[in-house]
N, C-alpha and C positions, 0 to 999 in steps of 0.2 A: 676925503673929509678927515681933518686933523684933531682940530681945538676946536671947543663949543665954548664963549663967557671963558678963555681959558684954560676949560678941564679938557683931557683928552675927550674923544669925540666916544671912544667906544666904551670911555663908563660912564656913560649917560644912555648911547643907544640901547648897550644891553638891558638896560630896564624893558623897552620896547619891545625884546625877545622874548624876556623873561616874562610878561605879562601877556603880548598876542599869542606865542605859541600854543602855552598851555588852556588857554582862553580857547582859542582856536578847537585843538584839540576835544574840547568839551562841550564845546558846542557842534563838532562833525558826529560824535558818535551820540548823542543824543539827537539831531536828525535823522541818523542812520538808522539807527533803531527805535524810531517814533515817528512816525510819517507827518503826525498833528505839530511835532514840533518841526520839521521839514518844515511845512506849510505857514508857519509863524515865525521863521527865521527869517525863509524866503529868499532874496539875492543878499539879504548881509551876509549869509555862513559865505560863501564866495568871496563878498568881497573884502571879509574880515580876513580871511586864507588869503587873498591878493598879499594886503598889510601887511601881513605874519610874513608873508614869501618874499617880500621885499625888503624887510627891515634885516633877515639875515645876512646876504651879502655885504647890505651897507657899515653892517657891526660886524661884520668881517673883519671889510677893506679898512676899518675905521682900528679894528683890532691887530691887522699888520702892520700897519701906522706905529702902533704903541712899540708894539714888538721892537720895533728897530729904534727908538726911542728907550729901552731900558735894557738893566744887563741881561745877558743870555743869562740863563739860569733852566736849570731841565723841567721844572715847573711850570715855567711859563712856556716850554718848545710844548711839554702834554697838554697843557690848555690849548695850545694853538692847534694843535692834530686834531684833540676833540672836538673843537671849534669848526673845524673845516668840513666834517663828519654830518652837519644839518641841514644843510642846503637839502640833499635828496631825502629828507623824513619830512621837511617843509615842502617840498614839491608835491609831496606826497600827499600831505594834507590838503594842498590846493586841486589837486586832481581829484582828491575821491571829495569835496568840498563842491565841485563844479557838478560830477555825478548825481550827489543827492538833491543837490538841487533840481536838478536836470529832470532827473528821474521823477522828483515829486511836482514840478511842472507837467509833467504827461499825463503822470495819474490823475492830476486834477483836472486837466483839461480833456483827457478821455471820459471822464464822470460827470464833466458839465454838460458834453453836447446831448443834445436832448437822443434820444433812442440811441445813443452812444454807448458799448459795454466799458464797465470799468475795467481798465488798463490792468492787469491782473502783472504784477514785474514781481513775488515773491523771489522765485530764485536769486532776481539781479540784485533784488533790496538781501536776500543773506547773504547771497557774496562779497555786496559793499558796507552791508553791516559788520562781518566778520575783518575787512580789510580793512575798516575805520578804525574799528577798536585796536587791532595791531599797530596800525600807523600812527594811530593818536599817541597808544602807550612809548611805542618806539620813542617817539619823538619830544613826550612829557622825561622820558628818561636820561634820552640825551641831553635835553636842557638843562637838569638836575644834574649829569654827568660834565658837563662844561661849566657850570656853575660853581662847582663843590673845588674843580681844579682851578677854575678862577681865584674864588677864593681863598684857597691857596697859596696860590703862586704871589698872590698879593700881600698876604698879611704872614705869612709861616714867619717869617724874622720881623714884623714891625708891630710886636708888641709886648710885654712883660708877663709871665704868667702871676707872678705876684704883683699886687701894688704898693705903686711907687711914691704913693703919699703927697702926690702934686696938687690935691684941692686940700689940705688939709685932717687928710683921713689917720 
């Protein structure tokens, strides 16, 4: 994927990053750590973590495209490193995404069957609570960490720090 309407493809997609990751993110550890919200999220936390997990490669491959489209410049090679860096923090949120799902599938359906005990998984829910909340933060960081050198790499020379008085100012 190249050009979207003309713009490059990968400052459009990054929106899509920038919005499911951390979205993503905020909705795994608020299942993680609330069974009720588990249960009210349902297969979206999944399949919202799919979305999230797909749209990074694509603003990747979308984003090496650009790369070889503009000057080499060490800003833009740090954003590309950093960039390359989210794939396995997005994995990540898809895997522990499937779990809590998963998990609070059991619970539920351990507690509907009639004379059925409830499914008792504390250990598993604090170890995938704890492991949400790291993977979540990781990956709320690095988005914020590729962002900031995107930004960057993009504007550090394309603009004046005073004004130039071009509306009339």
């Amino acid at each position: 994927m190249s050009l979207i309407n003309g713009l490059p493809a990968h400052v459009l997609l990054v929106h899509v990053v920038v919005v499911l990751v951390p979205l993503t993110a905020l909705a795994l550890v608020a299942a993680a750590l609330w069974p009720r919200a588990a249960r009210r999220l349902g297969p979206l936390l999944p399949l919202l973590a799919l979305a999230a997990l797909v749209s990074v490669p694509l603003t990747t491959q979308a984003g090496e495209w650009l790369e070889r489209h503009v000057d080499d410049d060490a800003l833009v090679r740090r954003h590309t490193e950093l960039g390359d860096g989210l794939l396995p923090w997005v994995l990540g949120l898809f895997v522990l995404a499937t779990v809590v799902w998963w998990v609070g599938r059991r619970a539920s359906a351990d507690a509907a069957r009639p004379g059925g005990t409830r499914w008792s998984g504390l250990p598993v829910r604090i170890v995938v609570g704890v492991l949400s909340v790291a993977v979540a933060a990781g990956a709320v960081v690095d988005v914020y960490r590729i962002g900031d050198s995107g930004a960057k790499a993009a504007w550090h020379d394309a603009f004046s720090k005073t004004a130039t008085g071009g509306r009339g100012e």
